[in-house]
C-alpha positions as CSV (number, residue, x, y, z in Angstrom):
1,X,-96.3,-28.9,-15.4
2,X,-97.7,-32.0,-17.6
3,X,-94.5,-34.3,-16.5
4,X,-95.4,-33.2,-13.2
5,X,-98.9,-34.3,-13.4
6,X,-97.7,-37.4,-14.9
7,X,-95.2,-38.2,-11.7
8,X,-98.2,-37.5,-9.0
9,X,-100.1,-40.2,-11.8
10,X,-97.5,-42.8,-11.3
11,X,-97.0,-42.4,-7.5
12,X,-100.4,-43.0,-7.1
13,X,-100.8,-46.0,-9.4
14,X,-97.9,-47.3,-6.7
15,X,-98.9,-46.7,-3.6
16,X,-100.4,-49.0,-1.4
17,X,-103.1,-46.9,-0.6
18,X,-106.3,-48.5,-3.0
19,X,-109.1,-46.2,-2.0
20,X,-110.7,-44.6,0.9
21,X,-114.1,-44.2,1.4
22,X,-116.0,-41.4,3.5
23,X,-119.7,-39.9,4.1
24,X,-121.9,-37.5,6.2
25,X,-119.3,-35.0,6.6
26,X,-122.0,-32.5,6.9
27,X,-119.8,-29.1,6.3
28,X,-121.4,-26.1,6.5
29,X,-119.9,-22.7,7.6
30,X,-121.2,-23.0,11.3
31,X,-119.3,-25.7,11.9
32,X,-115.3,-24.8,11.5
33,X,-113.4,-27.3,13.0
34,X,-115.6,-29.9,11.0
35,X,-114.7,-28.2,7.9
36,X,-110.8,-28.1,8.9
37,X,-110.8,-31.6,10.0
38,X,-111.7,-32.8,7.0
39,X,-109.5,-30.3,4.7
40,X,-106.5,-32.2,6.9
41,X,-108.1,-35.3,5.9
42,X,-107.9,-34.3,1.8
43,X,-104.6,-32.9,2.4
44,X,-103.1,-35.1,4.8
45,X,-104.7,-38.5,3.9
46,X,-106.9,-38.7,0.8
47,X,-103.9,-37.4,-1.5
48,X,-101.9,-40.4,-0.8
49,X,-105.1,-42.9,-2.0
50,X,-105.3,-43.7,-5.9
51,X,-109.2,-43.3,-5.1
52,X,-111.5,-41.4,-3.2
53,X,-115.0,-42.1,-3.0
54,X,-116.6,-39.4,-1.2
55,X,-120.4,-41.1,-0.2
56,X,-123.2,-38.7,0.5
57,X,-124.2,-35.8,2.6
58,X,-121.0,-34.1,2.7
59,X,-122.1,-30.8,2.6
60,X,-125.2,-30.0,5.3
61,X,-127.1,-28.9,2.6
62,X,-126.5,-28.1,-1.4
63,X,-128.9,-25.5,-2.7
64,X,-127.4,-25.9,-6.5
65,X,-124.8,-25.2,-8.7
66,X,-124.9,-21.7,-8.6
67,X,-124.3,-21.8,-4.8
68,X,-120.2,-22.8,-5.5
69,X,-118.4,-19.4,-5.7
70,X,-120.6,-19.2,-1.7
71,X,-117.0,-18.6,0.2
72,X,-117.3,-22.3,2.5
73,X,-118.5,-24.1,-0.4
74,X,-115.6,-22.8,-2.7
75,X,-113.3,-23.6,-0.1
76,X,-114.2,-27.0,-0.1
77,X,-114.9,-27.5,-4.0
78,X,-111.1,-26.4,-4.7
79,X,-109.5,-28.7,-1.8
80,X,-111.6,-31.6,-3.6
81,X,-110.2,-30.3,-6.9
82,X,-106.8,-30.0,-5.6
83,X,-106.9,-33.8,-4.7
84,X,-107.9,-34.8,-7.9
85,X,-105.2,-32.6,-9.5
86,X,-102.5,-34.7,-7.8
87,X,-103.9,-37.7,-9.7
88,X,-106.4,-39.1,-7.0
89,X,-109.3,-40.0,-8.9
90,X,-112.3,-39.0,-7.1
91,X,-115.5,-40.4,-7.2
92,X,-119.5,-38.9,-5.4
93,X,-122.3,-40.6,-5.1
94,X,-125.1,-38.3,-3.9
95,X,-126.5,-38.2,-0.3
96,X,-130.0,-37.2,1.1
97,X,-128.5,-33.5,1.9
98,X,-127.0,-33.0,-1.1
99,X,-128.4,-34.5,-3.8
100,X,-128.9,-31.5,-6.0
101,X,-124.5,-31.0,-6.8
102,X,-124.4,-31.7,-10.5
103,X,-122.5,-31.3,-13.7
104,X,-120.8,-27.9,-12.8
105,X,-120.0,-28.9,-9.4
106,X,-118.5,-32.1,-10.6
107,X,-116.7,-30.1,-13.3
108,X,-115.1,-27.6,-10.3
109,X,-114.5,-30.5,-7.6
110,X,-112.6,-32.9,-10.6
111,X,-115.2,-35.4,-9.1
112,X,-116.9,-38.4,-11.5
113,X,-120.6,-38.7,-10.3
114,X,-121.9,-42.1,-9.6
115,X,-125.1,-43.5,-9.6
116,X,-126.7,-44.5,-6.7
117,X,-126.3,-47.5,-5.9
118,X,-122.8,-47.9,-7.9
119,X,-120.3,-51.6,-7.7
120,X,-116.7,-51.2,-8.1
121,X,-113.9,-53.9,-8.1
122,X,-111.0,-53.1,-6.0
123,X,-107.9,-55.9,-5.2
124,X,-110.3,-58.4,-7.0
125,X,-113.6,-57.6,-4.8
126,X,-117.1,-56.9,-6.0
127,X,-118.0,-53.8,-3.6
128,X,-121.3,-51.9,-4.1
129,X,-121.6,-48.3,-2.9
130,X,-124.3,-46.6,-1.7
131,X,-125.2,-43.4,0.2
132,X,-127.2,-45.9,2.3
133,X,-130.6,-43.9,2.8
134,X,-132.3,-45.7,-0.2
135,X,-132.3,-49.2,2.3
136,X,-134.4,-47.2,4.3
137,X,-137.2,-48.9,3.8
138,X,-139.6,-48.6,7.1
139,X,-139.5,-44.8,7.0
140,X,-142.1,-44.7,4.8
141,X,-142.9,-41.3,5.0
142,X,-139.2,-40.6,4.2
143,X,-138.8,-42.7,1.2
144,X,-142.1,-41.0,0.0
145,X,-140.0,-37.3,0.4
146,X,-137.3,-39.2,-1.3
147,X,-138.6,-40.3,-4.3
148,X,-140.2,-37.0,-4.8
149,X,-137.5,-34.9,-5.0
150,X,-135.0,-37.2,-6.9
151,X,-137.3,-37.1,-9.6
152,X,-135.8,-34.8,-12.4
153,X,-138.9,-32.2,-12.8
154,X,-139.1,-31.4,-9.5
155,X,-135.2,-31.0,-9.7
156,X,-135.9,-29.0,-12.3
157,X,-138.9,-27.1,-10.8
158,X,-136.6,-26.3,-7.9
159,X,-133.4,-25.2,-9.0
160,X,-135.2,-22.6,-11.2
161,X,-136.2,-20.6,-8.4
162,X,-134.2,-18.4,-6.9
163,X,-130.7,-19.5,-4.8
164,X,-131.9,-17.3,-1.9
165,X,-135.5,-18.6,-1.8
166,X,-133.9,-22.2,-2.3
167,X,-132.1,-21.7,0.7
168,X,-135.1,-20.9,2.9
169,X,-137.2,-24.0,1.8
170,X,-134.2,-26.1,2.8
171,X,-134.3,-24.6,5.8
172,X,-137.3,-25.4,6.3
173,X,-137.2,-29.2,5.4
174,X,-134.3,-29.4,7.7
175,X,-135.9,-27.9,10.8
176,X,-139.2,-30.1,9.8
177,X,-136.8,-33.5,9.5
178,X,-134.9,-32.2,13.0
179,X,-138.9,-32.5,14.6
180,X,-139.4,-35.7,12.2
181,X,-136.8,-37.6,13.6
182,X,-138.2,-36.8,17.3
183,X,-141.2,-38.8,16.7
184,X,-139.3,-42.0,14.9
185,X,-137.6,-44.5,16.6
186,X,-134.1,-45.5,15.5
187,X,-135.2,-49.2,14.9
188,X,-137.1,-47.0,11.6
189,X,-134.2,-44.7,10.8
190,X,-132.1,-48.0,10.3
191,X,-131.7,-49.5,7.6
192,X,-133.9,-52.7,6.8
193,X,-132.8,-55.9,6.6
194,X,-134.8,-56.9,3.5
195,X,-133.4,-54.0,1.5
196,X,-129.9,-54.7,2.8
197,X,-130.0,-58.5,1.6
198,X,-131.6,-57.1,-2.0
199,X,-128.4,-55.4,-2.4
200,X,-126.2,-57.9,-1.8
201,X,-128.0,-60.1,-4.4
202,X,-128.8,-57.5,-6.9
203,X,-125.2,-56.4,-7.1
204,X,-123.5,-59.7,-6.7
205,X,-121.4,-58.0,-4.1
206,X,-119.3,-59.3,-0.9
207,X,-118.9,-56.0,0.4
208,X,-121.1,-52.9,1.0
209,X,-120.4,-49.5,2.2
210,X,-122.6,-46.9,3.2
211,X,-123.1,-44.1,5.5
212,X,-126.7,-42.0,6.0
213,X,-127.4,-43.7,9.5
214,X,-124.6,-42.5,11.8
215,X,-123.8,-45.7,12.8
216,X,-120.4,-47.0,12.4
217,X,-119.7,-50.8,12.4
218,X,-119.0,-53.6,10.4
219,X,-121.7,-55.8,9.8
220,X,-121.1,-59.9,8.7
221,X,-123.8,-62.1,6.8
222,X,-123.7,-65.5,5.4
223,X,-124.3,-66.0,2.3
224,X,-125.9,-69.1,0.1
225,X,-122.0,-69.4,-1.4
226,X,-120.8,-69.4,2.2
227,X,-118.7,-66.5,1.3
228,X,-119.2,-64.4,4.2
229,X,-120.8,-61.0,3.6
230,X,-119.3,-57.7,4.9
231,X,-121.1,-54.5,4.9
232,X,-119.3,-51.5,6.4
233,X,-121.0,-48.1,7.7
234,X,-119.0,-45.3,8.0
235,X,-119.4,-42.7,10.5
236,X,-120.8,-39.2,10.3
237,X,-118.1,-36.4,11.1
238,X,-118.9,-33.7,14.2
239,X,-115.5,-32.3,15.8
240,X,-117.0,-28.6,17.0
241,X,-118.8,-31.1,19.9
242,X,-116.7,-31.9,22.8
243,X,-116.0,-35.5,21.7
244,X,-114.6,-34.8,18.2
245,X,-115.7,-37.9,15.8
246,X,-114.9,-38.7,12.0
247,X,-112.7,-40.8,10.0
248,X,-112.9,-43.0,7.2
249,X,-112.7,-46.7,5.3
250,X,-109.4,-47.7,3.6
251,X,-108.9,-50.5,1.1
252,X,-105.2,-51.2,1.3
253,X,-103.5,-53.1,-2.1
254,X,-103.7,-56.5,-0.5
255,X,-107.3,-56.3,0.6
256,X,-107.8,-55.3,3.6
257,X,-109.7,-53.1,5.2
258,X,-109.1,-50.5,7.7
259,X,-111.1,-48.1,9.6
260,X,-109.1,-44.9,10.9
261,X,-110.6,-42.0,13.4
262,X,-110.6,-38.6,12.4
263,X,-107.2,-38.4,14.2
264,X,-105.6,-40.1,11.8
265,X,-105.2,-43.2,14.0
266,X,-106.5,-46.3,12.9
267,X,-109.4,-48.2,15.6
């Protein structure tokens, strides 16, 4: 068993495959082919990386710890785990939606938690990674909810109450942010540039990746080095519509990047 381990170790530490990066998967139970599409993707894909950086809101929602042995989350938790135990090493950074996974579920998944934001150096490039709804600025009355509930007594507060009534409040924030959202224009669901060029500096980072805001692309910036700037978004995953979407961000050994769709295929 250990000198298989330690083969899986060295295969990764060869392979061409640096990292991928993916966010906003948004699995819940009622969405099934969702949740198999991106089980293929662990299986298929993310066991052939070294790293995996999974970005934020992959779960719909994430009532606490205690919520794991739920049958769709421990589905998920031990295909995570079973990536890591190939010798991926898997990295989270918390999204808006799930925010509350901690120490046990980390434990369970074989994930390292990140902070939020978080800069890594991959094939000699600064990249800083961020669930991306922090840059958020203009919602202001999102970034008010935000700051509320990442604060560790209210954490606290909640996760003491019961998993069944934690599961109705949720609801409820959900169904209020689903009648939020209405109202806002998507000029204030963006992120803003301000915060975005704050990042870049604080970090002393080339590259950015993010999700939160459903909006695939790769955005370029100058810089005051003249190093060009790249910040990539990576898309949200929905394949119980008709038109199936996903995929993820690769980092390949020599540097590159590469976006692929949920098929596999690469755009």
């Amino acid at each position: 068993m250990h000198s298989s381990n330690v083969n899986d170790a060295e295969k990764k530490a060869q392979s061409n495959l640096v990292a991928l990066f993916v966010s906003d998967v948004h699995l819940q139970a009622a969405m099934p082919r969702t949740t198999q599409a991106f089980l293929d993707f662990l299986r298929l894909h993310a066991v052939k990386a070294r790293q995996l950086y999974l970005l934020g809101d992959m779960f719909e929602y994430w009532a606490g710890d205690d919520d794991i042995s739920a049958p769709h989350n421990k589905r998920i938790v031990d295909a995570i785990r079973a990536v890591s135990d190939s010798g991926v090493a898997v990295f989270w950074i918390a999204g808006n939606r799930d925010f509350l996974a901690g120490a046990d579920f980390a434990e369970a998944a074989g994930a390292s938690m990140l902070p939020d934001p978080s800069v890594v150096t991959l094939c000699d490039q600064r990249i800083v990674l961020t669930h991306g709804d922090a840059q958020c600025t203009d919602d202001l009355g999102y970034m008010a909810f935000r700051a509320q509930v990442r604060r560790k007594e209210w954490q606290e507060e909640f996760l003491a109450r019961p998993l069944a009534q934690r599961k109705t409040i949720i609801e409820g924030l959900r169904q209020g942010s689903r009648e939020a959202q209405r109202n806002k224009s998507y000029e204030i669901m963006d992120t803003n540039p301000a915060a975005i060029a704050a990042l870049f500096d604080s970090s002393g980072a080339a590259v950015m990746i993010h999700g939160h805001t459903h909006r695939p692309r790769m955005h370029e910036y100058p810089s005051a080095t003249g190093e060009k700037r790249r910040r990539y978004v990576l898309t949200d995953w929905d394949c119980d519509d008709e038109q199936a979407r996903g995929g993820w961000l690769a980092i390949d050994a020599d540097g590159a990047f590469r976006q692929f769709g949920v098929d596999g295929v690469e755009c």
